[in-house]
DRENNUPA-683891 format. One record per residue (C-alpha): x, y, z; residue in three letters. Coordinates in steps of 0.05 Angstrom, whole numbers, padded with zeros to 5 digits, always signed. Layout:
% DRENNUPA-683891
XYZALA;...
//
This chain:
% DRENNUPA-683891
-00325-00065-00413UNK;-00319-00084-00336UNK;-00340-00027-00289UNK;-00282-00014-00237UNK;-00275+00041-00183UNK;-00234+00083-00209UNK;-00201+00149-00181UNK;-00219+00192-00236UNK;-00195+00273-00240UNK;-00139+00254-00178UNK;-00071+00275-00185UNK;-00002+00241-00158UNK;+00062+00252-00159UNK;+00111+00189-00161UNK;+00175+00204-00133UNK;+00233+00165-00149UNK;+00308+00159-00120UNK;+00367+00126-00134UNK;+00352+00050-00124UNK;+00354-00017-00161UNK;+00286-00021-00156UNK;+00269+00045-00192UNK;+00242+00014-00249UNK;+00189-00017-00204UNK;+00155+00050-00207UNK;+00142+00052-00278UNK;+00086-00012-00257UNK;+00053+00031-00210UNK;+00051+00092-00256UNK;+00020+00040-00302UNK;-00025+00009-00258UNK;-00051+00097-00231UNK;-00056+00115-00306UNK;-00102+00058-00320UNK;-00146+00084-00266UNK;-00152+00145-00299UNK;-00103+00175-00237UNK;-00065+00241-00264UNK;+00009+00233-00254UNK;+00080+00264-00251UNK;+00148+00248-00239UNK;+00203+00272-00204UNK;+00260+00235-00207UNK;+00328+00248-00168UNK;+00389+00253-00207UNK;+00416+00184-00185UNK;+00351+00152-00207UNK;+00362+00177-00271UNK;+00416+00134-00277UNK;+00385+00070-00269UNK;+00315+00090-00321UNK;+00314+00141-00362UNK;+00269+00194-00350UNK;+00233+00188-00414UNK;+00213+00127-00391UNK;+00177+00151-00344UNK;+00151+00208-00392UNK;+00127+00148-00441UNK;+00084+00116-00375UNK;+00060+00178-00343UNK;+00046+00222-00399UNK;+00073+00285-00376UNK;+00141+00316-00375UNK;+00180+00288-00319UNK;+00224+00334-00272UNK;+00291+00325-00246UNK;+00332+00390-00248UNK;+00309+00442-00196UNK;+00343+00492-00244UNK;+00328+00477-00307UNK;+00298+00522-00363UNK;+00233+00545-00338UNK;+00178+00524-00381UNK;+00124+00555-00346UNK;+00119+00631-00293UNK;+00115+00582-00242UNK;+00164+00557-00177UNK;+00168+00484-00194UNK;+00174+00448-00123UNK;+00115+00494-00097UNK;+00064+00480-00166UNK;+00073+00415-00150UNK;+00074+00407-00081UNK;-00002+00444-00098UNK;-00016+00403-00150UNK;-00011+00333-00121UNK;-00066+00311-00082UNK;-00015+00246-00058UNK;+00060+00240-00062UNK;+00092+00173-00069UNK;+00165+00163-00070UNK;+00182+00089-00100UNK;+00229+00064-00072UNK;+00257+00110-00017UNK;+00328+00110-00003UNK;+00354+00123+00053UNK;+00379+00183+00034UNK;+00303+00213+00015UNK;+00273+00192+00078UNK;+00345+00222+00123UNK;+00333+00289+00085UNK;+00258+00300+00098UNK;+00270+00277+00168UNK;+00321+00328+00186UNK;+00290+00376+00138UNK;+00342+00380+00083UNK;+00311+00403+00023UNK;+00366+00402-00031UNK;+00344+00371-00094UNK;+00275+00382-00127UNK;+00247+00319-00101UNK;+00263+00336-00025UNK;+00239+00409-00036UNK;+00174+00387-00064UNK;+00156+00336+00004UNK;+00177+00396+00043UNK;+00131+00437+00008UNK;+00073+00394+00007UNK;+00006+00393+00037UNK;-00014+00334+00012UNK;-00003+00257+00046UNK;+00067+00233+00034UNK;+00076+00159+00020UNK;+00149+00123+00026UNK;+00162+00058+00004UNK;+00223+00049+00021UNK;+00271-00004-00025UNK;+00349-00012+00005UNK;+00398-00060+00033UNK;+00378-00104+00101UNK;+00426-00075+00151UNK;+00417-00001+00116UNK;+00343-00019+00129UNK;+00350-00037+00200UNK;+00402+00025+00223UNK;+00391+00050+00279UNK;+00391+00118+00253UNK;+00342+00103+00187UNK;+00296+00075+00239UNK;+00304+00134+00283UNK;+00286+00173+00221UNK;+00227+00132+00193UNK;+00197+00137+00279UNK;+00202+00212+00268UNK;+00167+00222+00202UNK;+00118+00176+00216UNK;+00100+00223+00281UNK;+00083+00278+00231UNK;+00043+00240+00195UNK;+00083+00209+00146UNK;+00060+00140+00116UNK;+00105+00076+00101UNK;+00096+00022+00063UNK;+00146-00036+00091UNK;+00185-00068+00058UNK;+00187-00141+00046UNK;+00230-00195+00061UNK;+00273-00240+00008UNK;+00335-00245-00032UNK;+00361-00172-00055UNK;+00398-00150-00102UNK;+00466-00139-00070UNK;+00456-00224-00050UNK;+00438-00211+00018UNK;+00380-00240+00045UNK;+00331-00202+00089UNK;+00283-00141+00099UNK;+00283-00084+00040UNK;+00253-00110-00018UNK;+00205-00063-00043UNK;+00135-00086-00023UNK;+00093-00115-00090UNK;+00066-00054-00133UNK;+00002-00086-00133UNK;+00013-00069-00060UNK;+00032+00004-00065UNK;-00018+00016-00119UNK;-00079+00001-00068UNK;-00049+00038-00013UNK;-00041+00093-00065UNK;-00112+00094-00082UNK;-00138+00082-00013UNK;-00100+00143-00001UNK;-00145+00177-00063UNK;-00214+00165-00037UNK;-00241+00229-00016UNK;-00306+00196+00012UNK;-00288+00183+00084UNK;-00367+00169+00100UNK;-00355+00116+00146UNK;-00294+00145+00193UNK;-00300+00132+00265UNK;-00339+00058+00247UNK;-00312-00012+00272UNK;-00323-00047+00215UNK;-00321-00133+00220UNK;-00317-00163+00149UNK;-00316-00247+00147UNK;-00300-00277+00078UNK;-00273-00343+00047UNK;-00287-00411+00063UNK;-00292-00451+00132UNK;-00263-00528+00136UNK;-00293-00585+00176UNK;-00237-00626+00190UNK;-00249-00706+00186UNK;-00171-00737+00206UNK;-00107-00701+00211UNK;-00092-00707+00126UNK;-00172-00692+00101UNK;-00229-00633+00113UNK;-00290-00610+00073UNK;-00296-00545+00055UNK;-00330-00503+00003UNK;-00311-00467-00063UNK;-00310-00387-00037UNK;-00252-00362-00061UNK;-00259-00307-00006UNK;-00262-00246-00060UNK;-00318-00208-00042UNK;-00308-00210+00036UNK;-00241-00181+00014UNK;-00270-00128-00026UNK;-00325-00105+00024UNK;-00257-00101+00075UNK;-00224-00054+00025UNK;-00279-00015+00010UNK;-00291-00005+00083UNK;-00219+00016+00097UNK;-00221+00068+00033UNK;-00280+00095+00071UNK;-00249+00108+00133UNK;-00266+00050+00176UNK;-00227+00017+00227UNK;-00242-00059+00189UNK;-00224-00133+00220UNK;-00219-00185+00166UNK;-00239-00250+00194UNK;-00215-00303+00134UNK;-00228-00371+00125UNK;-00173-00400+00088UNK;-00159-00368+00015UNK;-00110-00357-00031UNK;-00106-00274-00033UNK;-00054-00233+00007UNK;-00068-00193+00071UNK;-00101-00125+00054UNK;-00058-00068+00069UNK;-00088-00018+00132UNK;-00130-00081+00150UNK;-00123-00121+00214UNK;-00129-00196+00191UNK;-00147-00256+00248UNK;-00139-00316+00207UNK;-00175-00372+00217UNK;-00201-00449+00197UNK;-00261-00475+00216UNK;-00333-00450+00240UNK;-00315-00453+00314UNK;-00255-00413+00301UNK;-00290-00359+00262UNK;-00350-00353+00307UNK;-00300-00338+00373UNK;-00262-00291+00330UNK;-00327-00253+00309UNK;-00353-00259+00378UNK;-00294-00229+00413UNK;-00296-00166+00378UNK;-00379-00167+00358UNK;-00398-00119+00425UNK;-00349-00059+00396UNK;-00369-00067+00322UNK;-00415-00013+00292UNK;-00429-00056+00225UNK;-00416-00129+00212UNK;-00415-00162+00143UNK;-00412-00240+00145UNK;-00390-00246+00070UNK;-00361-00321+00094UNK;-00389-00386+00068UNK;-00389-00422+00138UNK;-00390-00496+00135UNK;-00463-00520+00164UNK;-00440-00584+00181UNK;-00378-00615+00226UNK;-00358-00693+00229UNK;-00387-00727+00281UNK;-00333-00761+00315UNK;-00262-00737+00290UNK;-00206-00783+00272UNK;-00145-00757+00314UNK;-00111-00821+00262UNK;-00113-00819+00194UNK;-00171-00861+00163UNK;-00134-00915+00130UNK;-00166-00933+00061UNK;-00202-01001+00060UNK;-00240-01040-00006UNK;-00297-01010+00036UNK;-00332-00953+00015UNK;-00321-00901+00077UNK;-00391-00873+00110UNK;-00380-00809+00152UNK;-00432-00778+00194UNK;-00436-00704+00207UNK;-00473-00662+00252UNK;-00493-00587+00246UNK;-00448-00537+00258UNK;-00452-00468+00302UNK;-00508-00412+00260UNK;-00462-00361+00271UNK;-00509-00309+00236UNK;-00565-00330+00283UNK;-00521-00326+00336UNK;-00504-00256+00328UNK;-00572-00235+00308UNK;-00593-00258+00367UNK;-00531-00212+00413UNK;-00552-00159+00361UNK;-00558-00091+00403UNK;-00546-00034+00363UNK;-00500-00060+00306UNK;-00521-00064+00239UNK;-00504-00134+00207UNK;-00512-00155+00135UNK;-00509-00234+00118UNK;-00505-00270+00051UNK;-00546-00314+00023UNK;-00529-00365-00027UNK;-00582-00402-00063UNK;-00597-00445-00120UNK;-00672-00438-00123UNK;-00728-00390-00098UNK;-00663-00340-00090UNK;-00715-00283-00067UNK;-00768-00328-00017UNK;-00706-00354+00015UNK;-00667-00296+00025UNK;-00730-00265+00050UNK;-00742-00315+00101UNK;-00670-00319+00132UNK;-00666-00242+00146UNK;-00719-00249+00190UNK;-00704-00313+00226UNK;-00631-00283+00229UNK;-00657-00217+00258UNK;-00616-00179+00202UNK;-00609-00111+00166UNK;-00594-00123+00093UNK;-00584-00199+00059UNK;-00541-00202-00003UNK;-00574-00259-00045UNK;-00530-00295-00092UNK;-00552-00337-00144UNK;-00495-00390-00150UNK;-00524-00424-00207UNK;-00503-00366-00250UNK;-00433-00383-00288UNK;-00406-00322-00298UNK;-00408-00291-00226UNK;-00409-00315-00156UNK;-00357-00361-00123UNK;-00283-00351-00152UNK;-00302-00297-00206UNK;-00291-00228-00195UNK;-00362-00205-00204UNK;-00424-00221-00179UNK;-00495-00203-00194UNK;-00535-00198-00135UNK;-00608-00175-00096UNK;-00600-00130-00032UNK;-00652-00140+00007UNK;-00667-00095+00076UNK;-00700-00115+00134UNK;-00770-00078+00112UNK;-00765-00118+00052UNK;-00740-00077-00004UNK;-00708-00104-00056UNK;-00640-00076-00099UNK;-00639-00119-00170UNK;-00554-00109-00177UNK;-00537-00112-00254UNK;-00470-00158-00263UNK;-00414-00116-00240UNK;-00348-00118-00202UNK;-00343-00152-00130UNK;-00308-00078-00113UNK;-00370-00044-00134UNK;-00422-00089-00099UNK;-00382-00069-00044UNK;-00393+00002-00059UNK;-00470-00012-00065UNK;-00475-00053+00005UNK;-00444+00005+00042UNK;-00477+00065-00001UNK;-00543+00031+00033UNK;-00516+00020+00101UNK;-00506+00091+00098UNK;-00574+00106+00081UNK;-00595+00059+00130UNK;
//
């Protein structure tokens, strides 16, 4: 079986209010149990009319509550036991109705009296129409809860189900589940740290229609960024181009080619405690760029390149007191090489990659990789998920 992080022994409570996008919730209960996340529902009365509540039961595995006075099952005050018991509260979607009663501190329903009640981080995601979305007042009311402390999860944009087109579609669950779980992680080691994470591929552009590039799919870089956020860090995601969505508590500078990158690393490199270059740079740029298209000929077409910035060297060489980790990814002597570029890089740790493997490496979602540290220590990684190497690189920076 794949090992994945999991949240194992946490608790959350899933609140959910009347909106057409209810049953979106039952995913993310889905996607929480799998983790081995603990959770309950409380559902508002109006909810209950769009999914049942066994429903919910069925995904969560525990009695769900909607009644604040019905038959007591237990010598206990309902709203308070589980205000206590959650260590996050998520209500998906938000109407709102749920977000103008906790704002103005109306606690009338069992749902309302539990946020009041709580403790614990309260998530919203809120889920309604475009021009309920963007009154004046619900803004007003969002402002003020997020003052106290109160997180949101935006909404998207798109087609909704009353037809209108616009802000208010629930964000993706896939979405809400991460933030849910970033919430989770206790182990706020790195707090305080500027974290710069690179991933993905960089393009050498030949005309205005053609480029070379490389085949990272940008997957680790992405999970070191998460795995730095979960741990408290402030984290910039410099990406190449990829296909995978903007992480969630993440500031992303997008970019395309090595000059691009190297600027955007550069600009923020004198503030950054710890710097990860998880990218796969392109070495080499065209000589002379085409600002026409190459027309094709019966020719064969010769292009000439020339090397590209070292961006690694470059910082290595700025290095003052940050701690920077590169990658290295090799087809032979995996261990001589890697080795040999940590020094001539001036770096802390290299992650060596051996990309002949088939099963790990570029575009899979695990990798089996060698940490090496400056002193020359080596850390033989069995096969395991991108997420966990992750875990692994910064468990050692922390040592470090």
């Amino acid at each position: 079986m794949k090992e994945q992080v999991t949240a194992q022994n946490s608790k959350v409570l899933i609140g959910v209010t009347g909106g057409i996008a209810a049953y979106k919730a039952l995913d993310v209960i889905s996607s929480l149990r799998k983790k081995n996340v603990e959770v309950k529902v409380v559902m508002t009365k109006n909810a209950s009319s769009f999914v049942s509540p066994l429903t919910f039961q069925s995904i969560s595995q525990n009695p769900v509550a909607v009644d604040m006075f019905e038959k007591i099952q237990h010598f206990e005050i309902e709203h308070i036991a589980l205000a206590h018991w959650a260590d996050v509260i998520a209500v998906v979607p938000a109407t709102a109705n749920i977000i103008g009663k906790v704002a103005n501190g109306i606690a009338d329903d069992l749902l309302s009296t539990t946020i009041m009640a709580a403790s614990s981080e309260v998530i919203f995601a809120p889920a309604m129409n475009t021009y309920m979305f963007n009154n004046p007042i619900v803004q007003d009311n969002m402002e003020k809860l997020s003052k106290y402390n109160y997180s949101f999860i935006m909404p998207q944009s798109g087609r909704l189900a009353c037809g209108d087109t616009g802000i208010g579609k629930l964000e993706e669950t896939k979405v809400i589940t991460e933030v849910i779980l970033s919430k989770l992680n206790k182990n706020k080691d790195f707090k305080g740290s500027s974290v710069i994470v690179t991933a993905g591929p960089t393009i050498s552009p030949i005309d205005p229609v053609r480029f070379i590039s490389n085949n990272s799919s940008g997957k680790m870089g992405y999970a070191i960024a998460q795995e730095a956020r979960d741990r408290g860090a402030d984290v910039t995601l410099i990406s190449g181009p990829t296909n995978l969505k903007p992480i969630y508590g993440v500031e992303m500078v997008n970019v395309n080619t090595n000059e691009e990158m190297m600027n955007a690393v550069l600009e923020k490199y004198d503030d950054a405690d710890i710097v990860i270059k998880a990218a796969a740079v392109a070495d080499y740029k065209i000589k002379e760029y085409s600002s026409d298209k190459i027309k094709k000929s019966d020719s064969n077409l010769i292009l000439e390149f020339k090397r590209d910035n070292d961006i690694l060297s470059i910082l290595g060489q700025r290095k003052k007191n940050q701690i920077l980790v590169g990658f290295a990814a090799e087809s032979n002597n995996l261990i001589e090489n890697s080795k040999n570029k940590i020094k001539k890089k001036n770096l802390d740790f290299i992650v060596a990659n051996d990309i002949t493997r088939k099963d790990t490496g570029f575009k899979s979602e695990d990798n089996k990789v060698t940490i090496i540290d400056k002193n020359g220590n080596e850390y033989n990684l069995e096969k395991m998920s991108k997420r966990n190497v992750a875990k692994k690189i910064f468990d050692l920076i922390k040592r470090r």
